[in-house]
Each structure stands twice: as C-alpha cells, then as structure tokens.
C-alpha positions in Angstrom: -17.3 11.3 11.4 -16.7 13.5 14.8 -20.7 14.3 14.0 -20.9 15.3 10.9 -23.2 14.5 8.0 -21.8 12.7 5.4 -23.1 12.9 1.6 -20.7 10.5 -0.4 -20.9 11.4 -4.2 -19.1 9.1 -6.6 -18.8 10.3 -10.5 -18.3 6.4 -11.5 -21.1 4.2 -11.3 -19.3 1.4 -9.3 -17.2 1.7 -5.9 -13.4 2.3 -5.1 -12.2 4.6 -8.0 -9.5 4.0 -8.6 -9.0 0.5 -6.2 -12.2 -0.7 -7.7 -11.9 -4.6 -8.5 -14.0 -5.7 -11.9 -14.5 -9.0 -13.4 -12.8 -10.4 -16.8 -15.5 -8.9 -18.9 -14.8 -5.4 -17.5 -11.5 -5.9 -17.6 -11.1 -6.6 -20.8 -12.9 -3.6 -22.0 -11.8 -1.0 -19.6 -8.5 -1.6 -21.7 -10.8 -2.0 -24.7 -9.0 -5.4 -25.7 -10.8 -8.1 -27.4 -10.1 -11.8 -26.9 -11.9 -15.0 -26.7 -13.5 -14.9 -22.9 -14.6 -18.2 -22.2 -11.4 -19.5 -21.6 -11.2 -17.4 -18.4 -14.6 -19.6 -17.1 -16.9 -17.5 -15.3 -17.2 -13.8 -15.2 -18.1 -13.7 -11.6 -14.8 -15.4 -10.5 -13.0 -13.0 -11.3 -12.4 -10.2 -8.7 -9.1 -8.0 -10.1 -7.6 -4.7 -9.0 -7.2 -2.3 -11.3 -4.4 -0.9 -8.4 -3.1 -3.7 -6.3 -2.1 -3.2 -2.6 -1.5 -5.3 0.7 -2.4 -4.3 4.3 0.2 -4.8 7.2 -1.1 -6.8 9.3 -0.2 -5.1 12.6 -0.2 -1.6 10.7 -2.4 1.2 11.2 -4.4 0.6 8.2 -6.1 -2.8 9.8 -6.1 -0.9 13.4 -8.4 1.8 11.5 -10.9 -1.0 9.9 -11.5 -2.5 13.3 -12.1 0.8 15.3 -14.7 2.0 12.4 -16.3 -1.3 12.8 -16.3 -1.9 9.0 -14.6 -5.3 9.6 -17.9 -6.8 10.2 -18.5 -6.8 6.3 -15.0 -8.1 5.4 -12.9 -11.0 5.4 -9.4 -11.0 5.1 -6.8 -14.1 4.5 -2.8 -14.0 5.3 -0.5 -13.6 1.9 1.9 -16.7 1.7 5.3 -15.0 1.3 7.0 -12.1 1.4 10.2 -11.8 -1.1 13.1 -9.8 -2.4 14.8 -9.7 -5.1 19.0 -9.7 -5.1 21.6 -10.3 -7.4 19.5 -12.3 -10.2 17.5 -14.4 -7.1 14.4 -13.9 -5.0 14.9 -14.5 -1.1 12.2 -14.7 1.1 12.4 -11.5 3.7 14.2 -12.9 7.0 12.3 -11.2 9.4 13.8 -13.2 12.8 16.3 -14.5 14.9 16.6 -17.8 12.8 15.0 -16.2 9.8 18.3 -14.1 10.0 20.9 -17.2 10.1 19.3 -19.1 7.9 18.5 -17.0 5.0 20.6 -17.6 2.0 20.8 -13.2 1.4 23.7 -12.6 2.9 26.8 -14.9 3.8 27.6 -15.9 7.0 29.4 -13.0 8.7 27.0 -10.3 7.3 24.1 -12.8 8.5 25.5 -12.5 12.3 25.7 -8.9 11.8 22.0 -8.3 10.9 20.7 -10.5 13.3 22.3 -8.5 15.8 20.7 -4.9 14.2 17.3 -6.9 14.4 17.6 -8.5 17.9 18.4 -4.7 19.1 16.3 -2.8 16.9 13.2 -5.3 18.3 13.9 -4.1 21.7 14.4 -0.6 21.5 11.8 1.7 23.3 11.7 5.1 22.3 11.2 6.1 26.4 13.7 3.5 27.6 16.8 5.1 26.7 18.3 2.2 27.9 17.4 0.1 25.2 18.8 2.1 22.6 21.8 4.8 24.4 24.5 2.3 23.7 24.4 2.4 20.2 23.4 6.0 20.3 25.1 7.6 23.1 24.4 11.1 24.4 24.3 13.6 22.5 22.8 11.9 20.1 19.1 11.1 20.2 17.3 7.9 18.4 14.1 10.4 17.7 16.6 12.9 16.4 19.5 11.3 14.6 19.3 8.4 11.2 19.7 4.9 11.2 22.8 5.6 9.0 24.8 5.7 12.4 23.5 2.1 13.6 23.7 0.7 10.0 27.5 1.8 10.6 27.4 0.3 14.5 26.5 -3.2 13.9 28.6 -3.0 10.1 25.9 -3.4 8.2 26.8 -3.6 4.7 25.1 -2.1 1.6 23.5 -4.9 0.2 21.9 -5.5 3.5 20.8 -2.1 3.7 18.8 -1.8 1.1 17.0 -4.9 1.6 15.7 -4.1 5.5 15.1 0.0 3.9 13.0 -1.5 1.1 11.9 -4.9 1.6 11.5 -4.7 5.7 10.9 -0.5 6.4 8.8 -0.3 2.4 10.8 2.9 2.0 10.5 3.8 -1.4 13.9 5.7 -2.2 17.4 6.2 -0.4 16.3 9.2 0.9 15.2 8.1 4.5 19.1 7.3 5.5 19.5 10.5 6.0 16.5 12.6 6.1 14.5 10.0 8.4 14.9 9.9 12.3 16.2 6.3 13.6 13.1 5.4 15.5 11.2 5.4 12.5 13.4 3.3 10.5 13.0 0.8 13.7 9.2 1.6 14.4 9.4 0.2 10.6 11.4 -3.0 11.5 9.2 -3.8 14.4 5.8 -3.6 12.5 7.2 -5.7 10.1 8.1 -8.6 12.6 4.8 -7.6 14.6 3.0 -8.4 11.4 4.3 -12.3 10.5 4.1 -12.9 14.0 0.1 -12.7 13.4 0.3 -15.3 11.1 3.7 -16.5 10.8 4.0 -16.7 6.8 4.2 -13.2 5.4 3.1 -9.7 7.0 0.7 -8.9 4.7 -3.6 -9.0 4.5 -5.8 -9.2 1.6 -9.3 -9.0 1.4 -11.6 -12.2 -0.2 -13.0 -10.9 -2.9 -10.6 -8.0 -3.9 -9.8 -4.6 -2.8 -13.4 -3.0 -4.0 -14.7 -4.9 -1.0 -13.0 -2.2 1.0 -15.2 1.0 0.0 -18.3 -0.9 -0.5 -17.4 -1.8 3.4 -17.4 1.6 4.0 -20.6 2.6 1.7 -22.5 0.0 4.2 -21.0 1.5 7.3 -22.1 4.9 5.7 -25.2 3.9 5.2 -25.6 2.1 8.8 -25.0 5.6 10.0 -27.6 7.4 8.2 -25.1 8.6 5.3 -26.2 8.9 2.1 -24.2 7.6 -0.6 -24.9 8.5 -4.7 -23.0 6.5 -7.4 -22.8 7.2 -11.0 -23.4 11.4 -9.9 -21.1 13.5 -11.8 -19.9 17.0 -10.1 -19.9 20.0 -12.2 -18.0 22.6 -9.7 -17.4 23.0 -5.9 -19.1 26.4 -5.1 -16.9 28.9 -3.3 -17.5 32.0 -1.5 -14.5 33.9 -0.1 -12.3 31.3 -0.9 -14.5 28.7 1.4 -16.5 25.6 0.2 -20.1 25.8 0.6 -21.7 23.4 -1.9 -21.0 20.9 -4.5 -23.1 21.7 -8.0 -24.3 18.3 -10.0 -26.5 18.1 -12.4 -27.5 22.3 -12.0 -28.4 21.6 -8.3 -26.4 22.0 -5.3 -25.9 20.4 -2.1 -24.7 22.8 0.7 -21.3 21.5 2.6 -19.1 22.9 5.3 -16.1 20.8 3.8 -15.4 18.3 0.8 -13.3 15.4 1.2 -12.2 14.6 -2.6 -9.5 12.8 -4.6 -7.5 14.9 -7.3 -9.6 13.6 -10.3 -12.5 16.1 -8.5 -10.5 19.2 -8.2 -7.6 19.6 -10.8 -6.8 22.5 -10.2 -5.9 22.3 -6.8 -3.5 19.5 -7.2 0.0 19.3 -9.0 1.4 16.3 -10.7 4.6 15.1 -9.2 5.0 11.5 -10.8 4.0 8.7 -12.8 3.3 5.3 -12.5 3.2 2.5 -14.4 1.7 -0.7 -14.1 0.7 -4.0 -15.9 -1.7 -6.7 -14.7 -1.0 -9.9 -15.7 -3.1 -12.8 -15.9 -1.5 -16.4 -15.7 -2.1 -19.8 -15.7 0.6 -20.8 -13.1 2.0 -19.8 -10.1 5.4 -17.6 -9.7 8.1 -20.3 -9.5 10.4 -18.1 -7.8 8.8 -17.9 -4.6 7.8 -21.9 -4.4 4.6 -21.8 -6.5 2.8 -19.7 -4.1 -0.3 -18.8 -4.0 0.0 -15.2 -3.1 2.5 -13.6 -2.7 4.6 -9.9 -2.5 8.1 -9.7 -4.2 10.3 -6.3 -4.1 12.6 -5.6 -6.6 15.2 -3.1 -5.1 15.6 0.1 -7.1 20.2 -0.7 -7.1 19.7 -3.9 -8.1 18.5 -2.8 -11.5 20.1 0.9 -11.9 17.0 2.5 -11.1 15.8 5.0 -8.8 12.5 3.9 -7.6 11.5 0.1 -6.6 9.9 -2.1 -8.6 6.7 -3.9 -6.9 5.2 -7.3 -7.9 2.3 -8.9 -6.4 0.8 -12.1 -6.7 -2.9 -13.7 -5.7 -5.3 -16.8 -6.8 -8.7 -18.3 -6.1 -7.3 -18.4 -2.7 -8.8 -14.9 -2.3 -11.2 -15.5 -4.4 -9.4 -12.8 -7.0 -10.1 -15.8 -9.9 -10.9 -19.0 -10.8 -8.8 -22.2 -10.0 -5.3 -22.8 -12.1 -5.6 -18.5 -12.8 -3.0 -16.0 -10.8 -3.6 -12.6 -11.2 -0.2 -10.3 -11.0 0.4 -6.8 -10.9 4.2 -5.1 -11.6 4.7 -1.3 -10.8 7.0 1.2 -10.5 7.6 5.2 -11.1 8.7 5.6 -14.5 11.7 7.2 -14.9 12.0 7.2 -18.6 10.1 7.6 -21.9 9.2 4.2 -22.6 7.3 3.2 -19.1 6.6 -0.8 -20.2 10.1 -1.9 -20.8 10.8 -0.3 -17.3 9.0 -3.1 -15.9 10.6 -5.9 -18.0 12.9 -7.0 -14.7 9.4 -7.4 -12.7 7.8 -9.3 -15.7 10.4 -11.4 -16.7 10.0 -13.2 -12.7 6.4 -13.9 -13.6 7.2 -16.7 -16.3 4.8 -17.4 -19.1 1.9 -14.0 -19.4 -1.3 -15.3 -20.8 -1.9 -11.6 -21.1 -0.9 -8.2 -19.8 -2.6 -5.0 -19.8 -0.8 -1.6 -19.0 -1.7 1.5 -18.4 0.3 5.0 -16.9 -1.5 7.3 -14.8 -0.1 10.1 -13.7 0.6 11.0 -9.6 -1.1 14.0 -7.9 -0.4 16.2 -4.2 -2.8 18.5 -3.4 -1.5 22.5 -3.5 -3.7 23.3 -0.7 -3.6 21.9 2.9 -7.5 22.6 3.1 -7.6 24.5 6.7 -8.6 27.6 5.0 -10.5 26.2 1.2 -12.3 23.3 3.8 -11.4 21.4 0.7 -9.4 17.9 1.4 -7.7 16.4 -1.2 -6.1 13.0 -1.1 -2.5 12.0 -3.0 -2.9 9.5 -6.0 -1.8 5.7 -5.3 1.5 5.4 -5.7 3.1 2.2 -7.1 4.0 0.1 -3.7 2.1 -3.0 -3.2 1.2 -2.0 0.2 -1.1 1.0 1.9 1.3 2.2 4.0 2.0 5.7 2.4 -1.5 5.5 2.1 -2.8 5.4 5.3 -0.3 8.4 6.4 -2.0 10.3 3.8 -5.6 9.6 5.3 -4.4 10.3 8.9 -2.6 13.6 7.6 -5.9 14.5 5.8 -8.1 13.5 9.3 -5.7 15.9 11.4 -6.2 18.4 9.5 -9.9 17.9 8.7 -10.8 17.6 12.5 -8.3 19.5 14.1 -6.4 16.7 16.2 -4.5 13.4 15.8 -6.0 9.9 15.1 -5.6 8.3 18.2 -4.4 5.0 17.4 -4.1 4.2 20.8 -7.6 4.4 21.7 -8.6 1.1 19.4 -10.9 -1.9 20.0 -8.7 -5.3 20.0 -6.8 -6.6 16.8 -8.1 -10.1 17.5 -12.0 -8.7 16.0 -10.5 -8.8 12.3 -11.2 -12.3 11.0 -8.3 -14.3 9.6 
C-alpha cells in the first residue's frame, strides 16, 4: 500500500475474523452445540458466515476489489431479490419506472408520486443545477439542504419514506432526514438503480464460497506483493514511545512498525463501545416463501413497522453460492438490540423464515475507535454492524485510508467494472 511493507498478523488461526465463513462442524462448536451432523451431508459444503453481508454491485466496495486486483481470486454471483417488509407483507424493492407503477407498496396515487421522486432523483447532477434547481430553488442548495424538502415537493408520504431511506438509501435510523445533505440521499437512490441494472434481479453481490473468500483474497494479493502474512500469532502489546507506535510484541519478540492497522479486539483500550448487536443464523431446509422461494435473497424489516428504533436485516443464500448443500438455506436476522432480552427482538425477522431446523445466536458488542490515529499511527477499524450490506463498511475503510495516507481514495481513478466476473 502507497509503498509500504506490510506484515499481516492474525491472532486466530483461520482468515476473516470476524467475517470468517466455517463449515457445519465448526459451526456447531463455535456455539458449542451438539447435534447429530450427518444429516447436514458433507462438512465441506458448507461455507457459513459467522456475520453475513452483501456487496452493491455498483458500490464502492466492488470498485475497490477490481482496482486492488484481488478479483482475480474471486467469483461473485447476483442475489435473486431484494425485499421489504410493510404492514404484515414483504414487497420486492421497486427500483424503476415500471417497478414503481407496478409494485403492490403503495396504492395508486402514492405510486405516481414516487415514480416521479425517482425519475428526477435519477437525473439529477450535482454540477447541473439544472437538473435539480426546480425542486430546490436558490437559496437553497441540493449539497447543502435534506431530502425532507423534496420528500415534501413530490408529496411523498411517510410510509413511502421510509421504505426508499431504509430499503433503497440502507440508512439505518431516521436521522439522515434531517441531518444528511439531499445529494446524498439521491447519490443513494442512484447506486441502488445503478446496481440492478447490472444484473437486473436485485443490487446485491455475493461471493461463491462465502465471505472468508474475501480476506484470504487479500492474504494472496498480500502475498503476491511480497507481504508476509502470520495466522494463529497472538499480540501481547503495541510498543509506544512518546505516544507513537513503533513495534508490535508477540510471543516476547517484536516487530518494528511505523503504523498498525488493527480492529478493536487488538486494542481495547483505544476503542469505546457504542452498541450491540444481535444476530441468529438459521439453518433451513426450505426456501423463504415470502419472497417466491428464492434462492438468495435480502429482506429489510423497517425499524416503524415494528416500534423499533433500529432496522431489522434478514438475509437469505443456498448451494447457489455454494454456502451449503442442495435443499439447505442458510439465514441470518440482525438488528441493534434495544432491550434486555436481544433474541425475542428478532422474533419479527424469524417468524418470515418459516420452519428453523436450528438457530444459533450470539450478541457481540459494537466498537469506535477514541483515537483518529494521525498522531498514535494506530488505525483502528469500527465493529460490523448489523446491516446485511458493506456499505457503512466500506466508508469506514476509506475514512481509515485518508487518514492512514494522507489523501482521498480516488474512486475515480479505477480499472473497468466489467473485470469482476458475474
């Protein structure tokens, strides 16, 4: 990276951490559970994410895999569908013109409504004024004002709302009606669309094989390089001098750095917890019949449809990418918890999936770094939150590469989309 030399020290003796995917044995006993495992068939066909999570497929997350080049030891495959969840039902996400009209969401007047917000909202260009100055006239300024204002323009109800802030823009909380700037409520909307059009059933990627394929990509890539990368290496201390990082201490030996790059399980002191989330994977022996027996699939439950304050996020895949063995789904359901009995807030997700052949949960608390690293040299990533998607995600890593280099990711500067495989 920008020239460095990169030493890539892992305290777990497989890849990915936390996104790590493990087979049914290891599943079962990372949750130390026993059960009768030859009914799940082969070990090696299983492939399941202890955190689950979908790539846009026009976002910056994919963009990043094909500049680094990693791509060439991946393969990714299109999810089928793309749902949320309203008033008791599960809709599939209208994302278009006729998507819009057809779509059973809304009724008739509130549909012509919305598809007018999206037709707009798909041509606006942040330096065309044009595009967007007569629904925000001057003064006012797209970059500076909310979409609250165009939501009131085109008479955009409530209901509707919410479904293109959480199931469209993947906002997690109310909070970005007023707090974000328009354009990025529509920069939001226009990935979204930019996304199905790749491959026309949902906007969302996922990996054969499971999201683990992802940082053993990278180990490769490391390697290719002339990185050196050390599983199952436990760190005893970061070494300071003057309030600087200058080595990491494992096993009574040091290796001199000029910066560590770390997640908050490395560091705890230098991170404050700020959530939780909770999450069950669930194996089944069918597909979700709410979205048309799918085989993979994304469903958003809204936090006001079920008096919540967070979302709750369901996701779906098969053998289709090779997550498990033929006539076996693998599911996840997450959300923030928000009270003191975690599981039960995830009944509303569950209770979609049908018949559990069996479920294990788990609560992990959420982490920020305290320090911004610019004067420590120490760079600390955020925990996974509970979205089925790595949006927030990849923010996080570009914020962590400004800072760690000096200047912006520039997106801009990237090889063709058309190298990832489909």
């Amino acid at each position: 990276m920008e020239g460095k030399k990169v030493l890539h020290i892992d305290k777990n003796s497989y890849y990915g951490g936390d996104v790590t995917s493990v087979n049914i044995d290891s599943l079962f006993q990372y949750f130390n559970v026993e059960t009768d495992i030859s009914k799940y068939h082969r070990a090696k066909d299983w492939n399941v994410d202890l955190v689950s999570k979908f790539l846009m497929a026009n976002g910056k997350l994919v963009q990043i895999l094909v500049h680094t080049g990693v791509t060439r030891y991946l393969e990714f495959r299109s999810v089928e569908g793309s749902y949320v969840y309203h008033s008791g039902c599960v809709y599939k996400v209208p994302c278009n013109e006729s998507e819009a009209l057809s779509t059973k969401l809304m009724d008739l007047f509130e549909k012509r409504r919305f598809r007018k917000l999206l037709v707009w909202s798909m041509n606006v260009d942040v330096d065309n004024p044009s595009t967007w100055n007569y629904v925000y006239p001057p003064p006012m300024d797209i970059k500076k004002d909310t979409i609250s204002h165009a939501f009131s323009s085109f008479n955009i109800n409530k209901e509707t709302q919410n479904f293109i802030g959480h199931a469209i823009c993947l906002f997690q909380d109310d909070s970005y009606k007023e707090s974000v700037p328009a354009i990025e409520v529509i920069s939001r909307m226009q990935l979204y669309s930019q996304s199905v059009c790749r491959f026309g059933k949902s906007p969302y990627l996922y990996p054969l094989y499971g999201l683990g394929e992802l940082p053993q990509a990278f180990a490769r890539l490391c390697a290719v390089y002339g990185g050196t990368y050390m599983l199952n290496k436990p760190i005893d201390e970061l070494v300071m001098e003057k309030g600087r990082v200058v080595g990491v201490k494992s096993d009574n030996k040091i290796a001199k750095c000029g910066m560590v790059i770390c997640d908050p399980s490395y560091v705890p002191t230098m991170v404050k917890k700020v959530d939780q989330v909770v999450r069950a994977i669930c194996i089944l022996t069918h597909p979700i019949a709410e979205v048309q027996n799918s085989l993979s699939t994304q469903i958003i439950i809204p936090q006001s449809e079920v008096n919540r304050k967070h979302d709750i996020y369901i996701s779906c895949v098969s053998h289709q990418h090779n997550a498990c063995p033929e006539n076996f789904f693998v599911a996840h359901v997450a959300t923030i918890v928000e009270t003191s009995s975690p599981e039960k807030e995830l009944e509303p997700g569950l209770a979609l999936l049908g018949t559990i052949e069996q479920v294990f949960y788990s609560v992990q608390d959420l982490f920020v770094p305290t320090d911004d690293g610019r004067e420590s040299r120490v760079f600390i990533s955020s925990s996974y939150d509970a979205s089925t998607h790595f949006e927030s995600t990849c923010a996080d890593v570009l914020d962590l590469y400004e800072r760690i280099v000096g200047k912006p990711f520039e997106l801009n500067k990237l090889k063709r989309y058309e190298e990832v495989n489909e």
